[in-house]
Residue, then its C-alpha position, 0 to 999 in steps of 0.5 A: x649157852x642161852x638162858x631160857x625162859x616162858x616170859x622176858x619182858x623188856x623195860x622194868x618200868x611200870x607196864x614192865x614191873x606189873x607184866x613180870x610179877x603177872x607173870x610169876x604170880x601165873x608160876x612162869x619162869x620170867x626175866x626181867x631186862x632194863x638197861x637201868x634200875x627198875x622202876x623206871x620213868x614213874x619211880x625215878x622221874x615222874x610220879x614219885x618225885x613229882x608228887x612229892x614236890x608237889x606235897x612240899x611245895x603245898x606245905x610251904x604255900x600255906x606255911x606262907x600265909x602265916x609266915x610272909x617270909x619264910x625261904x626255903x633252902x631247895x637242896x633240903x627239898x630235892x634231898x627228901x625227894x631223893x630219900x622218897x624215890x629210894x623208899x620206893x624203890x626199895x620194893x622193887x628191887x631187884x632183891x624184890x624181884x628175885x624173892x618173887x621168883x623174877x631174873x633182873x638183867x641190867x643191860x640193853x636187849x636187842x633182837x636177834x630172832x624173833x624169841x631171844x635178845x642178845x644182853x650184855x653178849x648173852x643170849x636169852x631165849x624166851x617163848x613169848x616177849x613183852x616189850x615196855x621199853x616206855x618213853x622218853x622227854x620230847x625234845x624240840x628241833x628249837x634254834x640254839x637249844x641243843x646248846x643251852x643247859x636245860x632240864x626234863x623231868x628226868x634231870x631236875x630232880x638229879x639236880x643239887x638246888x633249884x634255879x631261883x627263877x625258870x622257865x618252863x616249856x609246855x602247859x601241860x600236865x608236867x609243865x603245870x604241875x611243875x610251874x605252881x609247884x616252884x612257884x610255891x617254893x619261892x622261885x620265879x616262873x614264867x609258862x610258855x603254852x603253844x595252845x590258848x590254854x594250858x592242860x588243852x585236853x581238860x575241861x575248858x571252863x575248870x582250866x580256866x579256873x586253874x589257870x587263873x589260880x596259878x596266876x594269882x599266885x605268881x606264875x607268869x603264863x604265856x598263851x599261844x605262844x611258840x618257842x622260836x630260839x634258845x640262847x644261855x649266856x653265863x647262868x640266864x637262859x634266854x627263850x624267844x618266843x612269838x606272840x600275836x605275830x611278834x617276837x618277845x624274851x623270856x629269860x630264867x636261870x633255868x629252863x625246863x622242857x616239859x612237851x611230853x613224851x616219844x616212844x624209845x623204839x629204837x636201838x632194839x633192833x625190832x626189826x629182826x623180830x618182825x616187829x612194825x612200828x613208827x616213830x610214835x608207837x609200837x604196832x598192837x592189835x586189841x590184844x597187845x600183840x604186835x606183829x610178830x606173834x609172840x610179842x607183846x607190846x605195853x605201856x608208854x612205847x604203845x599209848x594211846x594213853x601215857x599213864x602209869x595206871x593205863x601202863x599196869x592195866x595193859x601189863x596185865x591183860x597182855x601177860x593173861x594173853x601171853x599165857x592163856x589160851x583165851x584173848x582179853x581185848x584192851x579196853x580205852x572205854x572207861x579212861x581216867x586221870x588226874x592233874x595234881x595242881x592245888x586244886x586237883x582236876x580230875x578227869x574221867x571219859x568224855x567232855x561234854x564237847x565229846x559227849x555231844x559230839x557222839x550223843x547229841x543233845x540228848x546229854x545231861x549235864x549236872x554241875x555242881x559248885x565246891x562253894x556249897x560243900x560244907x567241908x570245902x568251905x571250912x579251908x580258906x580260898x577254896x575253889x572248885x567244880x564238878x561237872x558230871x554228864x550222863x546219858x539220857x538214862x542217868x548213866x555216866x559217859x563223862x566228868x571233870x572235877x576241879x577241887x581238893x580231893x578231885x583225885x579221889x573223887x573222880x575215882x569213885x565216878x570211875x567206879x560207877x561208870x565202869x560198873x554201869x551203875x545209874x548215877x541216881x542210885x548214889x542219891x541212896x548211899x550215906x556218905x560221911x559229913x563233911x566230905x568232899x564225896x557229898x558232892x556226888x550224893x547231891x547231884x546223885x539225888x538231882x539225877x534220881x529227881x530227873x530220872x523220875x520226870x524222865x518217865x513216860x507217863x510223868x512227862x505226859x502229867x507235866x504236858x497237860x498241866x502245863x497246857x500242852x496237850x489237846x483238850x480231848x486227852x486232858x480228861x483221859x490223863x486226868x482221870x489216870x491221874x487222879x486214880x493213880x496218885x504218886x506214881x514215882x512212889x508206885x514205880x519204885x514199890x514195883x521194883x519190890x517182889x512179894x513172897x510169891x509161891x505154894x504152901x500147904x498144896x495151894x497158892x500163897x495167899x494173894x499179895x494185898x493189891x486189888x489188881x489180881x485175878x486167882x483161880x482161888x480168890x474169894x471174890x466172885x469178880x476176881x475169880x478165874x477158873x483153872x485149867x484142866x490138864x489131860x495126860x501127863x503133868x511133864x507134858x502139860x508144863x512143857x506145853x505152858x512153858x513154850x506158851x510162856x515163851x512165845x509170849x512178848x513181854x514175859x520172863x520165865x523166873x522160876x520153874x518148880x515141880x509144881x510150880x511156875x512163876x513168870x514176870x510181864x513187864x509193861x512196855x513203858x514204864x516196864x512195870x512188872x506183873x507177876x504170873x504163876x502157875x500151879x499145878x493141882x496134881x489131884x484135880x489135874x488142873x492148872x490154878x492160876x494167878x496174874x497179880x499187878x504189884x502196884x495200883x489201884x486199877x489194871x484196866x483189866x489187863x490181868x484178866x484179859x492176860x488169863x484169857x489169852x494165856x489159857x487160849x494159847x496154851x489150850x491151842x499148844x496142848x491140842x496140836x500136841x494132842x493132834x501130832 
């Protein structure tokens, strides 16, 4: 008898976890099938145990400064990592799980149709199928090393006590991490690099950095350098390796692998369920869905990105997609990540290589150096950089951060760039001092400067008192000029709205600015008649309306009984004007007001407004008549 379900999600690991409580929080009937404990790669050999490692290993480097002598007993170390792992596993369980209304089967599921699994000779049946049978370490055919002892990220930390010395195959985020983390703890390391860098994705310049930073504290690195044979004898694990064209050893007690990660695709027998898939990858579209309608894929086993935070974010969307009739694309717009080296890199979008690789030359880039952080140099040796680069608006297409707090840092860019937030509005936002954050209120305010001199009328200022212009404009923008000093100021006044509208049967008074024309204006030069109306008041609004709409450059705000406001904005520095309309019911006439927010001199551009809009709006009304 098969056990049925809405849901069965396939691999209890980070992209798995999220979809299965997804699921139940949307009131499915879900199962849950790993052939280990849930929790997977993150909880038992990667995010947990690394960076607890990583936070004893830095309380040790800085207990060392003040105690040169200090040995750390390494089996204490991996016990507290393990106590860690069982702390966080605790609230995942599969005691957890069944409280959340989610089935856990321990076992290994294989297709036997495209919506069952067999699991443990049982058959399960399923209306739609989440698979997130996630990654495992990436072995090299090396000569010799299937004979040699050495470790992944998942069986280091099952180990007893550290090796005193070790090896390590790979600079990248594993490989590094790991490499200053034993370091810190008193064993000798040597990194080997295929690339002529470590962390090859990040920031050349803060890799750099960080690079150096690992060498000053111990950590032999080889550079493109590739592993050429592995050869144990007794506990020292000898790693040739080649090197400008010549072979040298490198030897250590252990040898660690850290060349990232393949996707576990065999062994389910996907190909009963139509399923398409590579060596690298299960195939999905921008929905998550495989080829196999029905079946959803997510996580490590799919990329592009293997992230634990990237994992839960496709749990969630390809769930939603599973149980909604509405698809969400996947969106890889707005990437992050995080090295968690002392200091940290943190990266967010695009390098700048990237961003001028697609923008061209048109992209800002701030920097913007740790030293002149307050709060960074009250901890000794610091270093660090931020690099942010923006458009040429101010909004955000990329950054990289190297630093202590670059993690958290970058979280808050994350936020403004998804958001779609100009990074010159931070220039505004308080932030506590000392923090680290102020970095991002300093460059926020050398974006706010710049996007003001960005402007049009700002960059012609600048042209001819630098000389540039020809002498016949330099009197037309000097007199502009000095009429209308402190334009950044009047741009930003702009943005503000006055108190618009009608009270007691008649506009409100005229906001205090020269700048406007009103059919009920004092002025004798300010003044402009109103618009009689014949037939009905609905005829005549709707006349004014599509008038309005027809109109360039005009946005209709507000629609009342008798009442009209609509906004003109400029077309180059969208300066906004205010237009309303009032309808006089006992004069059968429509009043009317066009009011710039700002200045001291239109050009006549309000009237010269008036005159067309009546116009028009005289045209509308007589073909209306006509028809």
């Amino acid at each position: 008898m098969a056990k049925k379900y809405d849901i069965a999600v396939i691999g209890a690991g980070a992209a798995g976890l999220t979809a299965a409580f997804t699921g139940a929080g949307f009131s499915k009937k879900v199962v849950l099938i790993d052939k280990n404990l849930p929790g997977g790669e993150c909880t038992w050999s990667g995010c947990i145990p690394s960076k607890s490692l990583i936070n004893i290993a830095e309380e040790v480097h800085h207990a060392k400064k003040y105690t040169p002598d200090l040995k750390v007993d390494t089996s204490a170390v991996l016990k507290d990592i393990q106590d860690i792992i069982q702390k966080v596993y605790s609230g995942e369980s599969p005691e957890v799980l069944k409280k959340s209304g989610i089935d856990f089967i321990n076992g290994y599921a294989k297709f036997v149709d495209p919506h069952a699994v067999e699991v443990n000779g049982e058959r399960i049946e399923a209306k739609k199928i989440i698979l997130s049978t996630g990654s495992s370490p990436m072995v090299p055919p090396i000569k010799g090393l299937d004979k040699v002892s050495y470790l992944t990220n998942e069986t280091i930390f099952k180990q007893k006590s550290f090796p005193e010395s070790m090896t390590i195959l790979g600079g990248g985020a594993i490989g590094v991490e790991m490499a200053q983390a034993l370091n810190r703890l008193g064993i000798k390391v040597t990194l080997v690099e295929k690339f002529e860098r470590i962390l090859p994705k990040d920031e050349e310049e803060l890799v750099l950095m960080i690079q150096q930073r690992l060498v000053d504290e111990g950590v032999a690195i080889h550079t493109s350098a590739t592993a050429v044979k592995a050869n144990q004898e007794g506990s020292r694990i000898d790693l040739v390796i080649e090197k400008d064209g010549k072979e040298m050893t490198v030897s250590g007690e252990g040898l660690l692998v850290a060349l990232g990660r393949k996707a576990n695709v065999t062994g389910y027998d996907l190909e009963k369920a139509g399923v398409q898939y590579d060596s690298k990858s299960i195939q999905v579209d921008e929905h998550l869905e495989t080829t196999a309608k029905g079946i959803y894929a997510i996580g490590d086993v799919v990329g592009p990105y293997q992230l634990s935070h990237m994992a839960n974010v496709q749990g969630i969307t390809a769930t939603q997609n599973a149980i909604l009739p509405i698809n969400k694309k996947m969106d890889y717009e707005h990437v992050t990540w995080c090295t968690y080296t002392d200091p940290e890199l943190g990266r967010s979008g695009l390098s700048e290589e990237e961003a001028r690789e697609k923008h061209g030359d048109s992209i800002r880039v701030y920097e913007h150096e740790y030293a002149d952080l307050d709060r960074a140099n009250t901890k000794k040796d610091s270093i660090g950089k931020v690099k942010i680069i923006l458009d040429k608006k101010g909004y955000i297409l990329g950054a990289s951060i190297l630093g202590d707090r670059a993690g958290e840092i970058i979280s808050q860019i994350q936020t403004i760039k998804s958001l779609n937030i100009n990074m010159g509005k931070l220039s505004g936002v308080i932030h506590p001092y000392p923090t680290y954050s102020e970095v991002l209120v300093k460059i926020g305010k050398k974006v706010y400067v710049d996007n003001l001199l960005n402007q049009p009328i700002v960059k012609t200022f600048n042209k001819a008192k630098a000389g540039e212009l020809p002498a016949k404009k330099i009197g037309i923008y000097g007199t502009v000029a000095a009429a209308g000093i402190g334009i950044a100021n009047m741009a930003i006044k702009n943005n503000a709205q006055p108190k618009l509208g009608v009270e007691n049967g008649r506009l409100k008074p005229v906001p205090s600015t020269p700048n406007a024309v009103s059919s009920q204006s004092t002025k004798a030069d300010k003044l402009v008649p109103a618009w009689p109306y014949n037939g009905r008041k609905e005829e005549a609004k709707k006349n004014l309306i599509g008038m309005l709409k027809g109109y360039e450059g005009v946005s209709i705000v507000q629609v009342q009984e008798n009442y009209v406001h609509a906004i003109a904005k400029s077309k180059g520095l969208k300066f906004k004007d205010d237009i309303e309309f009032y309808f006089n019911d006992a004069a059968r006439q429509i009043e009317f007001r066009s009011a710039s927010r700002v200045g001291y001199s239109d050009a006549g551009v309000n009237r010269k407004r008036y005159n067309e809009m009546r116009n028009r709006y005289i045209g509308i009304s007589t073909h209306t008549r006509n028809a």
